[in-house]
C-alpha positions as CSV (number, residue, x, y, z in Angstrom):
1,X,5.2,5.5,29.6
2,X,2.3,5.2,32.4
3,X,1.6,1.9,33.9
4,X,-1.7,1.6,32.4
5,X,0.8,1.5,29.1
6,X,3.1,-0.8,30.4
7,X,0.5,-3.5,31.6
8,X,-1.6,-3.1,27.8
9,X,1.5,-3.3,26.0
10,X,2.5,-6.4,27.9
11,X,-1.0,-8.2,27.3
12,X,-0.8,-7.5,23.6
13,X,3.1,-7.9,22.4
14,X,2.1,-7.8,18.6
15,X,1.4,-4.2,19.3
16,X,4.9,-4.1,20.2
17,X,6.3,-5.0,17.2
18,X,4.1,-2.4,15.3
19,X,5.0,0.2,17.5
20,X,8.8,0.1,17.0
21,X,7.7,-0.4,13.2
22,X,5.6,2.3,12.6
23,X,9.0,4.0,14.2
24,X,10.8,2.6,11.5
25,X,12.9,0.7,13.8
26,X,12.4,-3.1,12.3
27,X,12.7,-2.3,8.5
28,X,15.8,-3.9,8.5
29,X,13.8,-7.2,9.5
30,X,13.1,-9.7,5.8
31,X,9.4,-9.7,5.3
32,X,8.5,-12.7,6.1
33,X,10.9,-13.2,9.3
34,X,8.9,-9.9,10.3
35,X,5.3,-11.8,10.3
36,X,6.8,-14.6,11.8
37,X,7.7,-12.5,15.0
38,X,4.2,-11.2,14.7
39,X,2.3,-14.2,14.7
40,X,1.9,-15.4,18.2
41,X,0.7,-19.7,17.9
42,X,-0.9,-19.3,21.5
43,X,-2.8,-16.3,20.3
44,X,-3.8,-17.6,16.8
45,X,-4.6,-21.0,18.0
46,X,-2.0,-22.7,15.2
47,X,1.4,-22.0,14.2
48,X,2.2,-20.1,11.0
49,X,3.1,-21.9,8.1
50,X,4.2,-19.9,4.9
51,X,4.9,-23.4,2.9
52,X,1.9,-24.8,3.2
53,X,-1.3,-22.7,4.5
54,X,-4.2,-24.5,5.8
55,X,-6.5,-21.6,7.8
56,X,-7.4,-18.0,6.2
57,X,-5.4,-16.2,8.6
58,X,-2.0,-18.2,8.0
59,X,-3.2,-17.6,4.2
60,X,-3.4,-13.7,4.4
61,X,-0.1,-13.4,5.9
62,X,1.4,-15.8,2.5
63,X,-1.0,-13.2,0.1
64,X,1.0,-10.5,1.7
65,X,4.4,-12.2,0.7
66,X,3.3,-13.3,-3.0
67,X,0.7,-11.7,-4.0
68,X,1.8,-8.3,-4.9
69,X,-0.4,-6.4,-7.7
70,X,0.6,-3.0,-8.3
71,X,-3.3,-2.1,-8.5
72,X,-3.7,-2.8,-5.0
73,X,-2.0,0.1,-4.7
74,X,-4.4,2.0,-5.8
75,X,-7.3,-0.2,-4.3
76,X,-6.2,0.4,-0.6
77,X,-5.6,4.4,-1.4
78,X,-8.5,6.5,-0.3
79,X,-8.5,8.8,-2.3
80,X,-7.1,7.2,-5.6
81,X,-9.8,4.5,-5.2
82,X,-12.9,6.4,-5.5
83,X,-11.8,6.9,-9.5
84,X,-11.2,3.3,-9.7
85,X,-14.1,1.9,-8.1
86,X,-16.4,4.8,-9.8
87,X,-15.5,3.9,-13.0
88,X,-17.1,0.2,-11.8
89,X,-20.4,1.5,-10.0
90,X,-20.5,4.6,-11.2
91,X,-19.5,8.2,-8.9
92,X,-23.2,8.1,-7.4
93,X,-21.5,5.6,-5.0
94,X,-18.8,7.6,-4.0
95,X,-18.9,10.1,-1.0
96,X,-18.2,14.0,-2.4
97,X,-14.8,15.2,-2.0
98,X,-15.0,19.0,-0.5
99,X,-10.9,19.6,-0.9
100,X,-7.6,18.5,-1.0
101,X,-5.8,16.7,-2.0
102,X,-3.5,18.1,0.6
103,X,0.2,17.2,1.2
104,X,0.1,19.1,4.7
105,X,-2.3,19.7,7.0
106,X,-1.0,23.3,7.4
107,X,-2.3,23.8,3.5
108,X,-6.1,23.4,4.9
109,X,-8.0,26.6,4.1
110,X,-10.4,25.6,7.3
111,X,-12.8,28.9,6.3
112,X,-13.3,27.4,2.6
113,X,-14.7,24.0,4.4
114,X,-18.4,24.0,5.3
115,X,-19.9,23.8,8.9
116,X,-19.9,20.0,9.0
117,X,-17.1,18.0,7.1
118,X,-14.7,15.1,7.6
119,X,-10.8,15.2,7.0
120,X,-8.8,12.0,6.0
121,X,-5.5,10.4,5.0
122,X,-5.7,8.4,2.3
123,X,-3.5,5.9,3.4
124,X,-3.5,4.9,7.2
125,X,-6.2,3.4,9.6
126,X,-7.2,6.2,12.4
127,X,-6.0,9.3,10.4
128,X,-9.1,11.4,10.2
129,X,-11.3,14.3,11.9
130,X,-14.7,14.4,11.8
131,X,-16.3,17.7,12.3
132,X,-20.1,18.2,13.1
133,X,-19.6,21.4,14.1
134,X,-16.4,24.0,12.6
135,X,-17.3,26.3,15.7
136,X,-16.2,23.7,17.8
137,X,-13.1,22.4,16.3
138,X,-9.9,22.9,17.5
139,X,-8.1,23.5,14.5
140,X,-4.7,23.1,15.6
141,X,-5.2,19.6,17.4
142,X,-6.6,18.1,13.9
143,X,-3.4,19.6,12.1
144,X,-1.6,17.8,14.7
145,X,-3.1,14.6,14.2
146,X,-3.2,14.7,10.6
147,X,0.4,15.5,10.2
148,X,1.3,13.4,12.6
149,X,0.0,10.4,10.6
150,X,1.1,11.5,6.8
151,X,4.6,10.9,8.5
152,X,3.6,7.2,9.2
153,X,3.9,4.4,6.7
154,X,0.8,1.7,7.2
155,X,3.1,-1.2,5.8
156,X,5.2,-1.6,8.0
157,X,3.1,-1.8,11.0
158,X,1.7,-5.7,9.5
159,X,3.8,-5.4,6.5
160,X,0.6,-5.1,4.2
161,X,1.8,-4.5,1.0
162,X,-0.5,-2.4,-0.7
163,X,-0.1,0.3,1.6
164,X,3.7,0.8,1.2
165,X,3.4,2.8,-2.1
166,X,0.7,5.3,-1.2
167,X,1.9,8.9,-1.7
168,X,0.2,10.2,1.7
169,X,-2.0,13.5,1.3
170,X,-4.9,14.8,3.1
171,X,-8.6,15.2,2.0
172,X,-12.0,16.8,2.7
173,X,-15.0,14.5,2.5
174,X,-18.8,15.4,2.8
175,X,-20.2,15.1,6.5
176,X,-22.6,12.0,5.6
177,X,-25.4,10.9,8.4
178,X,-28.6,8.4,7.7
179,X,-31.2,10.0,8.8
180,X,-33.5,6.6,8.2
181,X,-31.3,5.0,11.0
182,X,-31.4,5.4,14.8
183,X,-28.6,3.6,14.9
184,X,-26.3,6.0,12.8
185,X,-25.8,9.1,15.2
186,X,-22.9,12.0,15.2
187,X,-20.7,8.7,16.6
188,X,-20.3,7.5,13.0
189,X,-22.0,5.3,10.4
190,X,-22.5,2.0,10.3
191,X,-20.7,-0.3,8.2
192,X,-21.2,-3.2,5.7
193,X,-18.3,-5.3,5.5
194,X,-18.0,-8.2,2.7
195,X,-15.6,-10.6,3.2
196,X,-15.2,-12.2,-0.7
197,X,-13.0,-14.7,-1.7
198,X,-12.3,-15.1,-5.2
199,X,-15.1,-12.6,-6.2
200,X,-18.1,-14.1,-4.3
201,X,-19.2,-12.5,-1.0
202,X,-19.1,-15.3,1.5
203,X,-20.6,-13.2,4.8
204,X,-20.7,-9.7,6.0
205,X,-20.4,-8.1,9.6
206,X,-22.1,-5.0,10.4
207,X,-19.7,-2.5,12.1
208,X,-20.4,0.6,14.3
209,X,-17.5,2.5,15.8
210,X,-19.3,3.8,19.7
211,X,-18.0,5.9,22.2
212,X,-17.9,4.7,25.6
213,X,-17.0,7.6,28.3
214,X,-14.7,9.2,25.6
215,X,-13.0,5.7,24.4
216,X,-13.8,4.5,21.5
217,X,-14.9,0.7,20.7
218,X,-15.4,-1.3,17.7
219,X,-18.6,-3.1,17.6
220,X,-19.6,-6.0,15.2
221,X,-21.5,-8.9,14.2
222,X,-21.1,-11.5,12.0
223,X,-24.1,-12.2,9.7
224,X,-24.7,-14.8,6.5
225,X,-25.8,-13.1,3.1
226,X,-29.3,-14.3,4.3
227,X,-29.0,-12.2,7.4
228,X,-28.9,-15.0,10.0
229,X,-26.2,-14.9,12.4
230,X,-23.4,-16.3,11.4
231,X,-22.0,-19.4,13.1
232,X,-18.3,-17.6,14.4
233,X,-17.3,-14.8,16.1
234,X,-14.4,-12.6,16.9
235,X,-13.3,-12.1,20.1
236,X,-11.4,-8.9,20.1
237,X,-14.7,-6.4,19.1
238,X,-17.7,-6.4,21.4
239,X,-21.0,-6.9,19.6
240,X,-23.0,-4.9,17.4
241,X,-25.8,-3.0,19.6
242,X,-28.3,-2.6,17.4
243,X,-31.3,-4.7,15.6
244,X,-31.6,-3.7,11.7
245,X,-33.8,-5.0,9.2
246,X,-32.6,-5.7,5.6
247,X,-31.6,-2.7,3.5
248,X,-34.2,-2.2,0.5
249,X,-31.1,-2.1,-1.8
250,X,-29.0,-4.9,-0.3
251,X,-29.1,-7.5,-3.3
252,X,-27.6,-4.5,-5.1
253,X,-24.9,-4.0,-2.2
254,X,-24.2,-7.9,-2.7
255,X,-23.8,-7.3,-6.4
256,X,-21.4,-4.3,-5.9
257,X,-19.2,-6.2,-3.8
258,X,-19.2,-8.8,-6.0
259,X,-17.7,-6.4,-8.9
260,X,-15.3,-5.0,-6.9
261,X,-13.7,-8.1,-5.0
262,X,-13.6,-9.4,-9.1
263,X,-10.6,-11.5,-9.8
264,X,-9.0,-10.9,-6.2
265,X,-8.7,-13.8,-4.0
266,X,-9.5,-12.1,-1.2
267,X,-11.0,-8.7,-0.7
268,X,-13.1,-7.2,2.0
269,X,-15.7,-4.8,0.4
270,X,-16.7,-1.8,3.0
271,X,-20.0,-0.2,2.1
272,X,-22.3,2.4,3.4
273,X,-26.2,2.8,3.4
274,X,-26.7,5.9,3.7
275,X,-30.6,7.3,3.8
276,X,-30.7,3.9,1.4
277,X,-28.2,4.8,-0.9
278,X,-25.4,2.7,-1.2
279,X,-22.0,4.3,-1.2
280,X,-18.0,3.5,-1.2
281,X,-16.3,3.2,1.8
282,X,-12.8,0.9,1.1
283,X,-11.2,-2.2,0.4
284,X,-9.4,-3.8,2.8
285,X,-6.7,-6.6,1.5
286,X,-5.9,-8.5,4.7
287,X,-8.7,-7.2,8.0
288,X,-6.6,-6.9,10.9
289,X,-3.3,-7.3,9.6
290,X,-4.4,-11.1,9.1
291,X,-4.3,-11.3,12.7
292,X,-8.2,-11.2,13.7
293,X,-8.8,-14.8,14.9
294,X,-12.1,-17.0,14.4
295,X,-14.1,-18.7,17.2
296,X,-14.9,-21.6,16.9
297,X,-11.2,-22.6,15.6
298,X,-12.8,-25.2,12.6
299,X,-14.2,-21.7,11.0
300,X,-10.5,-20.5,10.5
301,X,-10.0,-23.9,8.3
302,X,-13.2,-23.4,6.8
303,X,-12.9,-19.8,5.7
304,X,-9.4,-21.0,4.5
305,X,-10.6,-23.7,2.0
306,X,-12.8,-21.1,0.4
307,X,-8.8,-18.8,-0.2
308,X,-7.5,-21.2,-2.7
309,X,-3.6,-20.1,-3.4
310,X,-0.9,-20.6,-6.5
311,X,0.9,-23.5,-4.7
């Protein structure tokens, strides 16, 4: 391990603890002991309490202990959810599967794919290849990658539940860019995510993955339904670069994140608009493992009262 390593892993110890996971090397640790050794008080701003939870954090981490639906199974899969939420909103919301699903990445017939086309996992964060261009793909890196992460289980890096069922595979997606946006470019797409609690979207933050001399970096902002700014912030994503107006459709993108989150107490919604159509991207059951902190530190209270919990 470089030095450069050695000094990030040292400034961010959680990622510790979901390295020697994602090696398989902390199964043996109970559940909740595991998020315990995760949770870092100085980091959070608060100690974890599983008993009682106060802030939306500390309540994510008890939803991952109790609140175990089997359909979340199928909610947090990739490909598995575009039936489900089709089926809500109808398939002109979902993005066009080109292939799979694949169990290997070594099953990929690359010349049956078209010029422009993106590969996923179904059930990780980071397993995918986008291709603009098949000339210029180097085939045998994205069957590396790909492989590499159907051998990973997502659970156990956070212990998110709804990941540790997924029967991992590989699929081909259609190459989607907005051509009505400047700010959508071969980089990626940018994202509409709802953060709803008990069915109602309470805010949104638009996210745009760049790439900054070859590294890339998550940018967002926080917004109100009413697209102000929103009043908090996150400190671990640098802010979203671009000004956008309103999407035409947007009271429609409110409304399909209201069906989806429906009868979940907490759900974020992931949407596209896409040349301004509206399409699937996925749910998310606990954003950033539950660890993503709120600034100013009475928002993390706030956002918690709106979670209310079986106790």
């Amino acid at each position: 391990m470089s030095f450069a390593a050695i000094k990030w892993y040292s400034a961010h110890p959680r990622a510790i603890f979901a390295k020697l996971s994602i090696m398989r090397l902390l199964d043996w640790v109970p559940d909740d002991a595991y998020l315990k050794l995760l949770w870092s008080p100085k980091e959070m701003g608060y100690p974890l309490d599983l008993k009682t939870p106060k802030a939306f954090n500390e309540k994510l981490q008890w939803l991952k202990l109790h609140n175990r639906d089997p359909l979340y199974t199928t909610m947090a899969d990739k490909y598995a959810a575009k039936a489900y939420v089709a089926e809500k909103i109808g398939w002109e919301h979902i993005v066009p599967v080109l292939g799979g699903p694949w169990q290997s990445a070594d099953e990929i017939d690359f010349d049956a794919l078209p010029e422009q086309f993106v590969l996923k996992c179904n059930h990780d964060c980071g397993g995918m290849v986008l291709c603009a261009d098949k000339s210029r793909l180097d085939i045998s890196a994205a069957r590396t990658k790909l492989n590499w992460s159907l051998q990973k289980n997502y659970f156990w890096a956070s212990r998110e539940w709804p990941y540790k069922n997924i029967k991992p595979c590989i699929f081909a997606e259609q190459y989607m860019v907005d051509t009505n946006s400047s700010a959508s470019t071969a980089q990626g797409l940018i994202d509409y995510k709802f953060y709803c609690f008990h069915g109602e979207p309470k805010f949104f933050y638009l996210g745009f993955a760049n790439m900054v001399n070859g590294v890339k970096r998550d940018q967002l902002s926080f917004k109100n339904l009413d697209w102000t700014p929103a009043e908090f912030y996150r400190k671990d994503h640098e802010p979203f670069p671009f000004t956008l107006e309103k999407p035409r459709n947007w009271e429609r993108m409110v409304e399909i994140a209201k069906i989806l989150s429906a009868g979940i107490p907490f759900v974020r919604v992931d949407l596209f608009c896409i040349n301004e159509q509206i399409y699937f991207s996925e749910l998310t059951f606990s954003p950033g493992g539950g660890f993503g902190r709120f600034y100013p530190d009475e928002w993390e209270r706030k956002m918690g009262g709106w979670l209310q919990l079986p106790l």
